[in-house]
C-alpha positions in Angstrom: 9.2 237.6 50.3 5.6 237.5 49.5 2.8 237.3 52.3 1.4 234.2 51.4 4.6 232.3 51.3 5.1 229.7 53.3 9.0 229.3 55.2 10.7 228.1 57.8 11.6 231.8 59.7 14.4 232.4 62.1 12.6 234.1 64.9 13.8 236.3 67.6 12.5 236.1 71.1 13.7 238.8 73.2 14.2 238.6 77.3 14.7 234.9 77.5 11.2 234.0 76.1 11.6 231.2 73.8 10.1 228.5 75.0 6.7 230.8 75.6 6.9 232.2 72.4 7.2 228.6 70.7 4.3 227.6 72.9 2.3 230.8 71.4 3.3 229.9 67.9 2.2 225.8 68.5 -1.1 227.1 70.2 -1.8 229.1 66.8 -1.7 225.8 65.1 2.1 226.6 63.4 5.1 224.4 63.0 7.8 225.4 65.5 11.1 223.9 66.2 12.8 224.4 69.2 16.4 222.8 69.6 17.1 222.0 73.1 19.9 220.6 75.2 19.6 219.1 78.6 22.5 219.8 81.2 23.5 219.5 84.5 23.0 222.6 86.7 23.7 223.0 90.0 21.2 224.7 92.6 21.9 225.3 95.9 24.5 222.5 95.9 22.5 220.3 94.4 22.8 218.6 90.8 19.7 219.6 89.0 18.9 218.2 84.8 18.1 221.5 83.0 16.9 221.6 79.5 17.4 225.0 77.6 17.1 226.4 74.4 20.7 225.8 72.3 20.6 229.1 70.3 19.3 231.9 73.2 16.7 233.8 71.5 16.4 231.9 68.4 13.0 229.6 67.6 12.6 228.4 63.8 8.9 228.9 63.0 7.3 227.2 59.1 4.7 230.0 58.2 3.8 232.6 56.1 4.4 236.0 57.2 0.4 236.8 57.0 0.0 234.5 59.9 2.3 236.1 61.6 1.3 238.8 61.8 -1.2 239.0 63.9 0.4 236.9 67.3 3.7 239.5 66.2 1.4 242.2 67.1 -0.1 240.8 70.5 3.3 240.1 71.5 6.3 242.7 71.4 8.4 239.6 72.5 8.6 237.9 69.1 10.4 239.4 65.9 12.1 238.5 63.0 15.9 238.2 62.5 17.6 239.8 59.2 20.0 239.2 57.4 22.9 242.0 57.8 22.9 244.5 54.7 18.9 243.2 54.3 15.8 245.2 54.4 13.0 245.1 57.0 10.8 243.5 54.4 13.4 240.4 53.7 13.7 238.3 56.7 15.8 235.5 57.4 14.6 231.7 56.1 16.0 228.5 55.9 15.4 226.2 53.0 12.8 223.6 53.2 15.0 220.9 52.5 18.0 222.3 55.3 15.2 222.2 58.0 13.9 219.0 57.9 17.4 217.6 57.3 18.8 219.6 60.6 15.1 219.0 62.1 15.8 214.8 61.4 19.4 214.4 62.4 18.6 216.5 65.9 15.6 214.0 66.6 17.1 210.9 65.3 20.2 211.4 67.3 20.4 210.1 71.4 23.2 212.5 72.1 22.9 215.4 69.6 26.4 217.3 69.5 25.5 221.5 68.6 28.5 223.6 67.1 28.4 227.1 66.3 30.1 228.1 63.2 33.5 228.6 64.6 33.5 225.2 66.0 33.4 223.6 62.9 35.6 223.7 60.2 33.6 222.3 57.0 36.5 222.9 54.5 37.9 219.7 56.0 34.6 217.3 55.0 33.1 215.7 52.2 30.0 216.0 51.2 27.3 213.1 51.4 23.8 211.6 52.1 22.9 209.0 53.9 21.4 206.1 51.9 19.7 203.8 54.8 18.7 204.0 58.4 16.4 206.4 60.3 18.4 209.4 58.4 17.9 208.3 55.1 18.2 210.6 52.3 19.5 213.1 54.8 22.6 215.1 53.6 25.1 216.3 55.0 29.6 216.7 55.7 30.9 213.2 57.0 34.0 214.2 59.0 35.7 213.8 62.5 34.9 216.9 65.1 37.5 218.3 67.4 37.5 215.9 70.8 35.7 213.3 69.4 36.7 209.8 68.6 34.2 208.9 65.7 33.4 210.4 62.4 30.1 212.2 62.4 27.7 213.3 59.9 27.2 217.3 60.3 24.2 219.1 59.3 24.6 222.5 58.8 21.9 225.9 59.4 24.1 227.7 57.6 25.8 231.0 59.8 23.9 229.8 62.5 24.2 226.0 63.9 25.6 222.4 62.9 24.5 219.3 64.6 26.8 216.5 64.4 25.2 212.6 64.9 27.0 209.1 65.2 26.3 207.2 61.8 26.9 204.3 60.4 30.0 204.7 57.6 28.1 201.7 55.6 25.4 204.0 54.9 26.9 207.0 53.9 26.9 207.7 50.0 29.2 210.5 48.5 28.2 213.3 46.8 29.9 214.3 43.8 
């Protein structure tokens, strides 16, 4: 990957520093997304709302490795993830167009529903994109997941993390 190219990097922030690393990253004028998912903790026997990072250690970060760069090197906290088998100069990115589909369907969705790889079997689905609505043009696999009643449209980080959000089936298109 060259310098000056701009991506959407998986980021590693080590010792449970996520949410400071993304505020680093924002501060520094990049685009960061953090997926987060709000749950009920309790605390000294009472019920408390949390809201925590979904994938522990991970933030997605759109720059170019040049900007980087510098903030890496003021704090040891922040690194990039790699592929297995890949070299230290070929870190892992996810397409453009994967992002802002997974980036649309999180923030479009009340209830977001996260599954890890293993969760989700995407043999089983069929490939489509949403024609109307909020996540148009958004594609994605339109199929039922295990415990829920409705159909969902899945989009998928691949190796990584789905989503899954309520749609309506009148404006889902197939792909062929």
């Amino acid at each position: 990957m060259k310098p000056d190219e701009e991506a959407w990097f998986v980021m590693r922030a080590i010792y449970r520093s996520e949410t400071a690393m993304a505020d680093k990253l924002i501060a520094a004028g990049m685009n960061v997304f953090l997926p987060m998912e709000q749950r009920i903790e309790q605390r000294n026997g009472v019920n408390k709302r949390i809201e925590s990072p979904v994938l522990s250690g991970v933030v997605f970060v759109k720059a170019t490795m040049r900007e980087l760069k510098p903030i890496m090197e003021l704090n040891s906290r922040l690194q990039y993830t790699y592929r297995r088998g890949s070299t230290a100069h070929d870190p892992l990115v996810v397409p453009e167009r994967q992002m802002t589909d997974f980036i649309r369907a999180v923030e479009t969705a009340e209830h977001p529903l996260y599954l890890t790889p293993d969760e989700l079997d995407l043999k089983a689905g069929t490939k489509v994109r949403m024609i109307d609505g909020p996540l148009k043009g958004v594609e994605g696999t339109f199929q039922r997941v295990k415990g829920r009643r409705s159909r969902r449209l899945v989009v998928t980080i691949p190796s990584m993390l789905s989503v899954a959000v309520e749609v309506q089936p009148d404006f889902v298109e197939v792909i062929k």
